[in-house]
C-alpha positions, 0 to 999 in steps of 0.5 A: 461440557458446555464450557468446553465446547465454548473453549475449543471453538474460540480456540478455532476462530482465533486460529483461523483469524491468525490463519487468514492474516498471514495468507493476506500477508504471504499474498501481499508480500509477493506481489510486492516482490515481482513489483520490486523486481519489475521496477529493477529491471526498469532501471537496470535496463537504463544501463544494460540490455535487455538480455542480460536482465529478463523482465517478468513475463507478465502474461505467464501464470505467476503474475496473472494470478497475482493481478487477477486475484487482487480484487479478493484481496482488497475484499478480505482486507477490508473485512479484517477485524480492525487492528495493527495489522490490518492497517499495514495490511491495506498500506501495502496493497496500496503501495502495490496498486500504486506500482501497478497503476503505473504500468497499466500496459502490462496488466491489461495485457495480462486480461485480455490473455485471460479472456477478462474484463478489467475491472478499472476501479482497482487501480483508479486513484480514488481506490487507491486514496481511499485505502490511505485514508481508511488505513489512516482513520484506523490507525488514529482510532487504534491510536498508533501514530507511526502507522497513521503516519505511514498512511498519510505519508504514502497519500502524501507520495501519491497525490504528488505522483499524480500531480506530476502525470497531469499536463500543464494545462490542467494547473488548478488540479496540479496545484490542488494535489501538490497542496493535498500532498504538502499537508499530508506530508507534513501531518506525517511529519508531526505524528512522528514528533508527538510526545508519547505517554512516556514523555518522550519526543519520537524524533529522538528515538529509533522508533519513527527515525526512518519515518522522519527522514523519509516525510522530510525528504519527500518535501523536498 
């Protein structure tokens, strides 16, 4: 009976590990789809107006509820067993804070209409770094090498984002990101040519084909 009773509840924990994994993921993925949609309608209206487009309303509930709840998410992210998952999990809230970091207007329009205080550490690039660079650990620990190389392509992206926002004449830390973003990348890069335990290059296969083409170009 004991025995049974030992059974039915690791049946139960696994079931709501699984449970919570694909909430995180169902949250991660819509934020990602308003973000997206946001970034189109940025560049539709280039050629259109606005009319013709609707931007998101971004004091309206759908995306306030998506901002207000992103410190949640972080948490119950990092407290995600380590796996697979979880690494990607991470990748893509920082995919997401990246976007949002560039539109720090709108969210904090969407707190002041909440009657909150923004929690500036969120979208504060040492969060955002930190996220890669855990993301990148793990996966190295997991010993995954297309997600480590997924995390330290996307720092790569962000250091150099960042390097193109400073003004010139702060020319020591731009050239210090630029650097930190050239060494990322090309890590990223050489995971995808490691040989496998088969033998095989990765570049030659499908595997990490759109990861290489995606690093390469990034240097530029």
């Amino acid at each position: 009976a004991n025995g049974s009773y030992e059974t039915d509840f690791q049946i139960g924990q696994s079931r709501s590990l699984i449970q919570q994994r694909q909430k995180i993921q169902a949250e991660l993925n819509k934020l990602s789809l308003l973000l997206d949609y946001e970034e189109w309608v940025k560049r539709s209206q280039e050629k259109k107006s606005q009319k013709e487009i609707p931007s998101i309303e971004w004091e309206k509930p759908l995306m306030q509820t998506q901002i207000e709840n992103l410190p949640s998410l972080q948490y119950r992210i990092e407290n995600l067993l380590s796996n697979r998952a979880k690494v990607y999990s991470q990748i893509n809230l920082a995919k997401s804070l990246m976007k949002l970091s560039s539109m720090r207007e709108q969210t904090s329009l969407i707190y002041q209409k909440a009657g909150k205080v923004e929690d500036n550490r969120l979208l504060s690039s040492y969060n955002i770094e930190q996220i890669l660079y855990k993301a990148a650990e793990q996966a190295k620990e997991l010993k995954d090498k297309r997600a480590q190389s997924n995390a330290l392509g996307y720092l790569g992206r962000y250091l150099y984002e960042r390097s193109e926002q400073l003004p010139n004449n702060e020319k020591l830390t731009k050239n210090k990101l630029l650097q930190d973003s050239y060494n990322r990348t090309k890590k990223a890069i050489l995971l995808t040519e490691e040989i496998d335990e088969k033998g095989q290059n990765f570049t030659k296969t499908k595997y990490t084909k759109d990861l290489v083409y995606q690093w390469e170009w990034q240097l530029g």
